[in-house]
Each structure stands twice: as structure tokens, then as C-alpha cells.
BALOMI-289087 format. One record per residue (C-alpha): y, z, x; residue number from 0. Coordinates in Angstrom, 1 decimal, m for minus. Last residue first. Example, Ala and Ser with C-alpha at 12.3 -4.5 7.8 and 13.67 -1.06 7.14 Angstrom:
<volos>
m1.1, 7.1, 13.7, 1
m4.5, 7.8, 12.3, 0
</volos>
This chain:
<volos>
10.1, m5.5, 53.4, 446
8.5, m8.3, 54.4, 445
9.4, m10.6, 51.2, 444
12.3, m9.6, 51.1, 443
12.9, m11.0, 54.9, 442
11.1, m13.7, 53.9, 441
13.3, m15.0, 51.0, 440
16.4, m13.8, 52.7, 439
15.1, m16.2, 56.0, 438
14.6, m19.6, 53.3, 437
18.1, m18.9, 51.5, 436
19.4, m19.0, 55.1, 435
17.9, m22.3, 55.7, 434
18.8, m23.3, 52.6, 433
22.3, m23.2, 53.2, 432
22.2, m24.4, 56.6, 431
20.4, m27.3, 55.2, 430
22.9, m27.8, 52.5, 429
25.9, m27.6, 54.6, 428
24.2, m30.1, 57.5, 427
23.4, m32.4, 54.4, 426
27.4, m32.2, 53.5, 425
28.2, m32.9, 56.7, 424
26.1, m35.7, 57.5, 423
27.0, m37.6, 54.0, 422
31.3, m36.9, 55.4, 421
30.0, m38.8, 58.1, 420
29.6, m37.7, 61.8, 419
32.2, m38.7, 64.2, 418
34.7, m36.2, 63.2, 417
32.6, m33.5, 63.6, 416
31.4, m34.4, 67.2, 415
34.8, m34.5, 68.7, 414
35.7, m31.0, 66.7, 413
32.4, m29.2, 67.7, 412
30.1, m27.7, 66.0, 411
30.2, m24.5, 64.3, 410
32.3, m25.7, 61.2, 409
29.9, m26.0, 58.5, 408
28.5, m22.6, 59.4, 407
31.6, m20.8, 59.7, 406
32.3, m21.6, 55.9, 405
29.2, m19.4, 55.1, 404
30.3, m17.0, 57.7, 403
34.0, m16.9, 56.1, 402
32.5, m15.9, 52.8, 401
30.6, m13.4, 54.6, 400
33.4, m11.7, 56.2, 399
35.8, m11.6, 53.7, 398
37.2, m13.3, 51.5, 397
41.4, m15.1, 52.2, 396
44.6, m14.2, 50.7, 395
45.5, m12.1, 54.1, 394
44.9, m8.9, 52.4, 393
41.3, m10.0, 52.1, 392
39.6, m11.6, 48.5, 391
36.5, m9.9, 47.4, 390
33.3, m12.1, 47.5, 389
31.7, m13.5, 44.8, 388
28.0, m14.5, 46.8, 387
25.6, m14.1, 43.7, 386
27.8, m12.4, 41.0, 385
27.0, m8.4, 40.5, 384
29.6, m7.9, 37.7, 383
31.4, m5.4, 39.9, 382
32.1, m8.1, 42.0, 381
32.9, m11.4, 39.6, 380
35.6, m8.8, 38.2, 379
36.9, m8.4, 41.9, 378
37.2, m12.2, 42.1, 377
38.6, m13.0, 38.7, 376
41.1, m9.9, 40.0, 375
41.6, m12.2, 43.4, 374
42.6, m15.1, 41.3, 373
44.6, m13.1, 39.0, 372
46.8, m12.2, 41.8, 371
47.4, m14.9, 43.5, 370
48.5, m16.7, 39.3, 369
50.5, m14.2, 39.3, 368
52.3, m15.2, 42.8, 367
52.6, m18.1, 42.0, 366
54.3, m17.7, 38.8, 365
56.3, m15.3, 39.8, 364
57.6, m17.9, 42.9, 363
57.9, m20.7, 40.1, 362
60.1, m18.5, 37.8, 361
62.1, m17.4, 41.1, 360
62.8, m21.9, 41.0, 359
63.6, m21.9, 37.4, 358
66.0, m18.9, 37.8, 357
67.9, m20.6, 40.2, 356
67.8, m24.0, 38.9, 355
69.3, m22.2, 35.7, 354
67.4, m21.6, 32.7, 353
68.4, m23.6, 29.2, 352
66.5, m21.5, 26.8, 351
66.8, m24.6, 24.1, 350
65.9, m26.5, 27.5, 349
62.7, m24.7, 28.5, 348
61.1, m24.4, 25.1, 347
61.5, m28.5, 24.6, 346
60.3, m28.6, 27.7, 345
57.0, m27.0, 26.4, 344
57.0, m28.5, 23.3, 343
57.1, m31.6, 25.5, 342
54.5, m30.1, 27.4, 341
52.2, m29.9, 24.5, 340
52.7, m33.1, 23.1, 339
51.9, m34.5, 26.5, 338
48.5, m32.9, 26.8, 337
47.9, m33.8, 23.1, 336
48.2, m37.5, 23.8, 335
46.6, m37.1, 27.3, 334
43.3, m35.4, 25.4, 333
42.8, m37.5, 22.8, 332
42.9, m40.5, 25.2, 331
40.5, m38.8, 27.7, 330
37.9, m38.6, 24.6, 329
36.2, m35.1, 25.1, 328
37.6, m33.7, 22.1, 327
35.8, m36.5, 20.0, 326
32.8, m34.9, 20.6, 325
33.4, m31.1, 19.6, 324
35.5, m32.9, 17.0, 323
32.8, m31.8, 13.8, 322
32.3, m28.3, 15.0, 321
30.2, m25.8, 15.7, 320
31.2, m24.3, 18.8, 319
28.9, m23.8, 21.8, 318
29.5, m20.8, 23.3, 317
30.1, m19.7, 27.1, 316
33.4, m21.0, 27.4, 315
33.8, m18.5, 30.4, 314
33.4, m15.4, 28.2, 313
32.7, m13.2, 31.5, 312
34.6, m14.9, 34.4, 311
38.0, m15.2, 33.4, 310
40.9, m17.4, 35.8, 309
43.5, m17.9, 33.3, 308
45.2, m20.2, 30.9, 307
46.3, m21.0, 27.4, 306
48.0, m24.4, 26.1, 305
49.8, m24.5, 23.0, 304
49.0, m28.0, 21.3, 303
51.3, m28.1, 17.5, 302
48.9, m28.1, 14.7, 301
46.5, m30.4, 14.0, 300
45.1, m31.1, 9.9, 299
42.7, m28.8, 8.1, 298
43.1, m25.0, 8.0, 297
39.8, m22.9, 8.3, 296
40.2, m21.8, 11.6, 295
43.4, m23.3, 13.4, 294
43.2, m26.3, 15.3, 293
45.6, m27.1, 18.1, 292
44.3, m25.2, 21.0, 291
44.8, m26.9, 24.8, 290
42.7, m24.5, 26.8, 289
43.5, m24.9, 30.5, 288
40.8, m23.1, 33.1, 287
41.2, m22.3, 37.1, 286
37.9, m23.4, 38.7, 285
35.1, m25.0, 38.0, 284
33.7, m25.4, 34.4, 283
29.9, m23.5, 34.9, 282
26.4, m24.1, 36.2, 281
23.6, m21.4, 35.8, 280
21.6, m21.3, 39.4, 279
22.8, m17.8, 40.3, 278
22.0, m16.2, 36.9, 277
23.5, m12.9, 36.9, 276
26.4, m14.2, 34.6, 275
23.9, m15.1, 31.8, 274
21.8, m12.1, 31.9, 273
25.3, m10.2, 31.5, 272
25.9, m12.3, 28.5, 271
22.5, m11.8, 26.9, 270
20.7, m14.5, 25.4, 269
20.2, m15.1, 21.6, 268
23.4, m16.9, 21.2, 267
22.7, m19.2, 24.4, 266
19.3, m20.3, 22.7, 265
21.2, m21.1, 18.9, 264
24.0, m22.5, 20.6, 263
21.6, m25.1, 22.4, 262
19.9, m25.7, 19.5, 261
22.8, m26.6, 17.9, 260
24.0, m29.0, 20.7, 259
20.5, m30.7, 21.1, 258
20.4, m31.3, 17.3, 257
24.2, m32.8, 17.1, 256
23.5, m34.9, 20.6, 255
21.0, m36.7, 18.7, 254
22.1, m40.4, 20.2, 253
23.5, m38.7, 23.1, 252
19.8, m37.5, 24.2, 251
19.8, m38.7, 27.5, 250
23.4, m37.5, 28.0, 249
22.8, m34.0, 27.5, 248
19.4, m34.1, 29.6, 247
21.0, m35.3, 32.4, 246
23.8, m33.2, 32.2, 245
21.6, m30.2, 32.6, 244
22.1, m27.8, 29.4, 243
25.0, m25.2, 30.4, 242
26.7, m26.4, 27.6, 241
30.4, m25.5, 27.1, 240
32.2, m27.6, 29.3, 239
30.8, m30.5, 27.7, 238
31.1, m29.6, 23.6, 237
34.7, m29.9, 24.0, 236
36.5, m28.2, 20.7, 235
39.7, m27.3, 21.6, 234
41.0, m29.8, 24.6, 233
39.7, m27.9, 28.0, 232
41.8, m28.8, 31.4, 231
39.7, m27.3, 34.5, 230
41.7, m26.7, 37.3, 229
40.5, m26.5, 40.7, 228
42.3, m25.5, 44.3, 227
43.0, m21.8, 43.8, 226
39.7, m21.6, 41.1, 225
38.0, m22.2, 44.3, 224
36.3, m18.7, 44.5, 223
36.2, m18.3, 40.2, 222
34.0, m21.6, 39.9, 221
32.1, m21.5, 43.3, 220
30.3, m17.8, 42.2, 219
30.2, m18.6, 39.2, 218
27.4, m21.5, 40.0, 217
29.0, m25.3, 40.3, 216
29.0, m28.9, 38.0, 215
29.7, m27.9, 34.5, 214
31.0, m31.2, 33.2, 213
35.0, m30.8, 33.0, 212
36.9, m32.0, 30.1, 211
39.6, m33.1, 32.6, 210
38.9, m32.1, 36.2, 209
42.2, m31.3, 38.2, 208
41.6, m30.8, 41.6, 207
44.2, m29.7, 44.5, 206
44.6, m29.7, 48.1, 205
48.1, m29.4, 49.8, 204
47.7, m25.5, 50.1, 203
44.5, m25.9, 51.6, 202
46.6, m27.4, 54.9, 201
45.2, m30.6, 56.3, 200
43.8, m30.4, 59.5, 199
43.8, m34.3, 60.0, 198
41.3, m35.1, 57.4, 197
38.2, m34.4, 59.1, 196
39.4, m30.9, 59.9, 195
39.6, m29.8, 56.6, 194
36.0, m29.7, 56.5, 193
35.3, m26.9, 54.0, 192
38.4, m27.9, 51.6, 191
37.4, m31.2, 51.6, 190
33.5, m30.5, 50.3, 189
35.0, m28.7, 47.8, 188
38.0, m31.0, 46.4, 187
35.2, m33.9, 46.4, 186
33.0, m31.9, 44.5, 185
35.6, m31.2, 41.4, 184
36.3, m34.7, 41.4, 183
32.8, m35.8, 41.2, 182
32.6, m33.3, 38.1, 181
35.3, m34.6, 37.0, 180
34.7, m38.2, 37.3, 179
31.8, m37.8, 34.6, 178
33.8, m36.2, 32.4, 177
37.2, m37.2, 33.6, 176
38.5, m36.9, 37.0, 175
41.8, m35.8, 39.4, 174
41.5, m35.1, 42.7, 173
45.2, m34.4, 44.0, 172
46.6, m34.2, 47.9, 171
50.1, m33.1, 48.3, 170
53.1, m34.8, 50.0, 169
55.0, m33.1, 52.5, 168
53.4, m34.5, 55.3, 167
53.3, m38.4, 54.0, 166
52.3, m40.2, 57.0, 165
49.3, m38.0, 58.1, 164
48.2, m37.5, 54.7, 163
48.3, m41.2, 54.1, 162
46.4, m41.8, 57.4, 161
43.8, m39.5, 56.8, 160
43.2, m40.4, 53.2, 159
42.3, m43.8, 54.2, 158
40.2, m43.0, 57.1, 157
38.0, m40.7, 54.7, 156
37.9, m43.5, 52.0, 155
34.3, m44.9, 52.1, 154
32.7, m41.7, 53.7, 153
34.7, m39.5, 51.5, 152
33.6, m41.8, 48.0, 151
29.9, m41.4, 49.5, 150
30.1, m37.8, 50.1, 149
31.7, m37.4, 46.8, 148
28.7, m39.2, 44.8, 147
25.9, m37.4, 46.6, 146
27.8, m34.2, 45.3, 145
27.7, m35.5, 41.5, 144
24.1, m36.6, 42.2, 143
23.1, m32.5, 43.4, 142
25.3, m30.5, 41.0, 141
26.0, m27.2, 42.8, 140
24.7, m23.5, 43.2, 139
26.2, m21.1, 45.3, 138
27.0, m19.8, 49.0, 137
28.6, m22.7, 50.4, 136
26.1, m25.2, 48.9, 135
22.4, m24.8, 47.0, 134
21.6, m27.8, 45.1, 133
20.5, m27.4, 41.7, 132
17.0, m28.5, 41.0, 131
15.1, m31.0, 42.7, 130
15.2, m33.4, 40.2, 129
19.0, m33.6, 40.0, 128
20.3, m37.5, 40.7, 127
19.9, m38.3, 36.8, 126
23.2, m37.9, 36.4, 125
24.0, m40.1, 39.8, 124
21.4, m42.5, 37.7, 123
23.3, m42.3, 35.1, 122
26.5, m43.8, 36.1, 121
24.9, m46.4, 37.8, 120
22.9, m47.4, 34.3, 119
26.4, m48.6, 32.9, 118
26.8, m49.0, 29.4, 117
27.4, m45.3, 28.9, 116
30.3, m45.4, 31.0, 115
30.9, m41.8, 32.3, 114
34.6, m40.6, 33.0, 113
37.0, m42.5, 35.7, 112
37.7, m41.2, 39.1, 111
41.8, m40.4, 39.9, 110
42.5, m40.1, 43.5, 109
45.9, m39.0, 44.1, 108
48.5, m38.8, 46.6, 107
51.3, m36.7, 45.6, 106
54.9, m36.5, 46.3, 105
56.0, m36.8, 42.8, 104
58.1, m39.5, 42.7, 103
56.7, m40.9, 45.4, 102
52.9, m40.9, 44.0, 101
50.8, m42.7, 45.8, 100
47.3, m43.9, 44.0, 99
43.6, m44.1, 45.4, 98
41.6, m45.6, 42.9, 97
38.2, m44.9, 41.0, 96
34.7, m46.7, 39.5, 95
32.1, m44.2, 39.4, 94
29.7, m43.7, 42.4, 93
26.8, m44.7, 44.0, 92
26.4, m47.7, 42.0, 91
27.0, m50.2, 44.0, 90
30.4, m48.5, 44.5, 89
32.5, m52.0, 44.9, 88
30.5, m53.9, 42.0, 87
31.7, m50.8, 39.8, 86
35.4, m50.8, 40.6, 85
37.0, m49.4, 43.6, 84
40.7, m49.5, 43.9, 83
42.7, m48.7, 47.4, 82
46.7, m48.3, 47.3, 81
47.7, m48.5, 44.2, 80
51.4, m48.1, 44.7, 79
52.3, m52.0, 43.6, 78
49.9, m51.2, 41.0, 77
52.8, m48.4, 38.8, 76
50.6, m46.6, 37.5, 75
50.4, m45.8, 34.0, 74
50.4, m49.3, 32.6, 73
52.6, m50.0, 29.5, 72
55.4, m47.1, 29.0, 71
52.9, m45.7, 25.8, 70
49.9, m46.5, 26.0, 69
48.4, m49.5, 24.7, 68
44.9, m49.5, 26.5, 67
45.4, m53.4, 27.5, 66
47.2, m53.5, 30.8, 65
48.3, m57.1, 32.2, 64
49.2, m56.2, 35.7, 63
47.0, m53.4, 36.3, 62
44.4, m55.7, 35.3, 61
40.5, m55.0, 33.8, 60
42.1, m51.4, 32.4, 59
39.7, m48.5, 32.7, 58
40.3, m47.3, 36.0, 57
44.3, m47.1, 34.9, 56
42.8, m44.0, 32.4, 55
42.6, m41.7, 35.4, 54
46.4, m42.4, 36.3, 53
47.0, m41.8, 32.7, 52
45.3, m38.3, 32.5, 51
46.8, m37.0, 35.8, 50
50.3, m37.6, 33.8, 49
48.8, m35.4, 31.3, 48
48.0, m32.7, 33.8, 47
50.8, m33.0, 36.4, 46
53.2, m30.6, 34.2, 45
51.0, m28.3, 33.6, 44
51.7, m25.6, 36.3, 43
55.2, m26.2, 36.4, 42
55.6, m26.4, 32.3, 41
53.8, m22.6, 32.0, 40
50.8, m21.6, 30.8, 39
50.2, m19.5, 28.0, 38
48.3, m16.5, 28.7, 37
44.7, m15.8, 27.9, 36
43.4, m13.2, 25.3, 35
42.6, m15.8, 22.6, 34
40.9, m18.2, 25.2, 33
37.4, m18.5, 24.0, 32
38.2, m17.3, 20.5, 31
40.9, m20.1, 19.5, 30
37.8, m22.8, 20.0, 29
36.3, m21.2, 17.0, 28
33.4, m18.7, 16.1, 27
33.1, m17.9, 12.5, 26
30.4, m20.3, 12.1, 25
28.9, m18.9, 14.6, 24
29.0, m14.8, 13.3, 23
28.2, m16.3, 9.5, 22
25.1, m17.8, 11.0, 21
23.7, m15.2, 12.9, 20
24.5, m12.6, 10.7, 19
22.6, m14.8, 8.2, 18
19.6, m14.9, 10.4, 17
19.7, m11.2, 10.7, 16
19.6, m10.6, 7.4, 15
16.6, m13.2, 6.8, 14
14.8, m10.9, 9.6, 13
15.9, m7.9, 7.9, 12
14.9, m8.9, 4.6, 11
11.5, m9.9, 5.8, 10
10.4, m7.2, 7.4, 9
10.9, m5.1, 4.3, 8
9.3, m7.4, 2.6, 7
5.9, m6.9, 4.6, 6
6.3, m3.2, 4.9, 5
5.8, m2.5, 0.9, 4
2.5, m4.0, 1.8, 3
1.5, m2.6, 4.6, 2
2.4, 1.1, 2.7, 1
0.0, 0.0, 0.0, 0
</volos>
């Protein structure tokens, strides 16, 4: 008798706990992920849409004759186009990008365009991730998104050199979409850690700007370069919220739908701090900005406000439910609403009408906040028991073991550095990596 009376008992809390489940996602939004973050600021996001465009020139046949409509024509001006590579020119290796100088902003940028679904190249350096994640600099990266950057360094290493050279003051951008992101996002790494090769350039001058970023690197990568990397989020983007392999996400695009809802259903059920102790699990690099212009239950777009920070639990961990979490990826969505949001922005700006003075102390607070948020991401990361998140030094800098695994890639010598390729270096990286992933193994192992 008592079994019996058990049975539906049972059942009511299961089906109670299913509807909890349901009512508690389809109450989550886009607005929760960045609800606590702070707006960002016209200096910071100024580049962003502008980024957008010059990605967007890799889609037009001529720069002369472009055909995407937007507004002012072209984005780039193709008298400043200094190298292009299209898909016959990357044999597949990588995807199509150009090298672009940027007086007006004193900027040289290389903008890589998002995945072309009608090309198998851009697949295949998907696809390149059989043997698991690759292990680099202390964490965990995408192995054919890496591949990709070593080939784009090796073709346009001398290149970059001699601009940099030339143009000391001018700054060095990676920008990308989707696909292009995430080689975007590697190609600011793999820079930063052989400086050398590019004429010493200062870290200062390097930046990355990955538009709907893919999840390409481990925590531990995400909140140490989030200096150097900015991932620019529109609402609803089902991309940087997955952590299911990009291979497997764009395999199954044609019932993309099922694999995102069981993919939210999975991530719901797993802890967060079983998430964040995960070494392997891939995140949105960097420094993160949420453009939000949907409002829970409310139909239409509002006006784009654009929140940022550095977090490291609630990293756009869950999926959202929602019919534009794939049209939020489109790169022309997001440089219309990246523009309407900094002309709100300037709009802001003039009706408060701040002197050159104040604008220029606003820039110095903002650096400086944005210093010291890094190096809280970094202490949070700590305490949280991150593989490899080390604490930043007085000197803005980690510490000793984040300069060993640097240290590594930079023990031979300068002559012999700069003849190997930028392919050499990263496979010396990933050996030394291993290697030492190979002697902690053993050495647990013993004791």
C-alpha cells in the first residue's frame, strides 16, 4: 500500500521539477547574463562597429564596385588595402582576410571573415579538432582555429613587421567574425607570446576584437588575455554560449534548434563550479560586450546599450531560448546595432558636452578600471581554483609561473627565433606544453 501511495508521489515531484525547469529557462534572457555589468564607454567602443565594416569588405567580389549596400559605399577605403587574401589565396588553410591601414585612426588591421557554409575549407579547419583540445600557454585551445593563425603569421609575418616598423605609433588590431573570430582571437595569442618576431612590438599596441566570438580557449586564456581580447556579444547569440565543439554545432546547422535545446537542457543540469573547474571547457576570449536591445516579454528592439566586464562565473554560460539566437550572429545585424548604440552613446556625450580635458582624465579612469577589473577577473579565477589563472604582480604582469610558461617559448635564441616559422613556434609551444602536462601526469602518478 505504502509503494503504492509512493509511486505518485514520485511523480509529482519529478513533473514539478520539470516545470521548474521550464518556467526558470524560459525566464532566462540575454538581459540576465550581463545585468550586473557596467556600461561601456564611447572610447572603448568606438572601433567596434567600424571593425565590423572592415570585416564585412572580405565579403564584397570588388572594393571598387561594393554590393552589400551599406551605408557610405565600401567600408575601406581599397587604396589602403594593403594585402587581401581570398579563398583560392588560402588554399583552404584559412578564411578569406585583408590587411587594412587605418590613418585616421592609427591602426593596422586585419579583419578575417565569418564561416562560409558553402565552402568545405572552412570546415575542414572546424573539423581540425580530433585530438581534443590543444593544450597552449597553460590552457586549452581550438586546434584548426590555431593551425589557421600560424598559417595567416607565416604568410603575413614580413608584412606586419614592416608596417609596425613604419608606423610606431599606430596600433595593431585582429578583428573576426564567427569563424574569423576565433582565428582572430589565436592570432592576438600566438603574437603576444613571440613579440619578438614582429620587431618587439609593445603588448600595449596589440588588440583583438572577435565579433560573435566562437569559444575558442580554457578560462584560464579568456580572463588572462582579456587585456588584449574583446568579445562583442549581440543579445541573443547562440555561438558564444555553447560550449558544444564547433564542429559538431555546425554539422548539425540544419537541426541546430534540437542541438541547442539539448544543449541548454545538459548545461542546466550541471553545476557551475563543475563547469569552471573544467580545464578543457572552451569559453568567449577575453574582455566581453553585450549589446542588449530586447526586453523580456516586450516585442519590437529597443534602443542598443552595451554592457561590459571581465566576469568569470556566469560567463554566458546558458543557452537562451530564443527565436533570434541565430540571427544575432549575422555581422550585418550586429554593425547596425553596434553603430546605433554609439551614436546614443555620442549623442550622451555631446548633450553633456565634456571638455577635451575631462574627456582625456575620462580615458585615464577608464584605463585604469578597466586594470583593475582585469586583475580582480584574475583573483576571482584564483579562489575559484582555475587551471593555470594566475594572480597579476604589482608590475601589471602574473607571476612566476605565468612567466615560466611564456619563458618557454622564448628560451632560444633571438637569430634562431626569427628564422623559424610562426608554424614552428606554435608546435615548439604545444610540445613544451605537453611535455610538461606529460611530467605532472607522472609525478602524480608517483606520489
Amino acid at each position: 500500500m505504502s509503494l503504492a501511495c509512493g509511486i505518485p508521489i514520485l511523480e509529482c515531484v519529478y513533473c514539478l521539477a520539470c516545470a521548474r525547469w521550464v518556467w526558470k529557462r524560459c525566464l532566462h534572457n540575454a538581459g540576465h547574463d550581463s545585468d550586473t555589468w557596467g556600461l561601456a564607454s564611447v572610447e572603448e567602443f568606438e572601433p567596434v562597429p567600424r571593425l565590423c565594416r572592415y570585416i564585412l569588405a572580405n565579403y564584397e567580389d570588388d572594393l571598387e564596385t561594393p554590393s552589400l549596400g551599406l551605408p557610405g559605399g565600401c567600408p575601406v577605403d581599397p587604396a589602403l588595402v594593403v594585402r587581401r587574401k581570398k579563398y583560392r589565396d588560402t588554399r583552404g588553410r584559412a578564411p578569406p582576410y585583408l590587411i587594412y591601414l587605418d590613418h585616421d585612426h592609427s591602426d593596422v588591421v586585419l579583419a578575417v571573415r565569418g564561416l562560409n557554409m558553402a565552402k568545405e575549407s572552412d570546415y575542414a579547419v572546424l573539423l581540425d579538432n580530433s585530438l581534443g583540445k590543444r593544450k597552449f600557454d597553460g590552457g586549452y585551445v581550438h586546434n584548426g582555429l590555431l593551425k589557421a593563425a600560424a598559417w595567416v603569421l607565416d604568410a603575413e609575418c614580413d608584412v606586419l613587421r614592416e608596417l609596425m616598423e613604419k608606423y610606431p605609433n599606430y596600433t595593431l588590431t585582429f578583428a573576426g567574425h564567427s569563424l574569423g573570430s576565433g582565428v582572430a582571437a589565436m592570432l592576438a595569442l600566438v603574437v603576444v607570446l613571440n613579440r619578438d618576431k614582429l620587431g618587439n612590438v609593445d603588448r600595449k599596441r596589440i588588440r583583438c576584437y572577435a565579433i560573435a566570438p566562437a569559444r575558442c580557449m580554457s578560462l584560464n586564456l579568456a580572463v588572462r588575455y582579456a587585456d588584449i581580447i574583446n568579445s562583442v556579444v549581440l543579445q541573443d547569440d547562440f555561438l558564444p554560449r555553447t560550449a558544444t565543439p564547433l564542429e559538431d554545432i555546425f554539422k548539425s546547422l540544419f537541426c541546430l534548434p534540437c542541438l541547442l535545446c539539448l544543449r541548454c537542457m545538459r548545461d542546466t543540469c550541471i553545476p557551475e563550479e563543475v563547469m569552471l573547474r573544467d580545464p578543457r571547457r572552451l569559453y568567449a576570449p577575453g574582455r566581453l560586450y553585450h549589446i542588449v536591445e530586447r526586453k523580456p516579454f516586450r516585442f519590437g528592439r529597443y534602443p542598443p546599450v552595451v554592457r561590459t566586464a571581465v566576469p568569470v562565473d556566469g560567463r554566458f554560460e546558458h543557452i537562451v531560448l530564443s527565436c533570434n539566437a541565430t540571427s544575432d550572429h549575422a555581422i550585418l545585424w550586429i554593425e547596425r546595432e553596434a553603430q546605433n548604440a554609439l551614436e546614443l552613446m555620442l549623442q550622451e556625450d555631446k548633450i553633456m558636452e565634456i571638455p577635451p580635458k575631462q574627456r582625456m582624465e575620462r580615458q585615464q579612469t577608464l584605463a585604469k578600471d578597466h586594470s583593475e577589473e582585469h586583475k580582480a577577473a584574475l583573483r576571482r579565477a584564483v579562489t575559484l581554483s582555475v587551471p593555470d589563472a594566475f594572480s597579476p604582480t604589482a608590475y601589471g604582469t602574473f607571476d612566476d609561473k605565468a612567466s615560466d610558461a611564456t619563458d618557454d617559448s622564448t628560451s632560444l635564441s633571438t637569430k634562431s627565433r626569427l628564422k623559424m616559422s610562426w608554424h614552428e613556434l606554435v608546435e615548439r609551444i604545444l610540445d613544451k606544453d605537453d611535455s610538461g602536462h606529460r611530467v605532472l601526469r607522472r609525478s602524480a602518478s608517483n606520489s
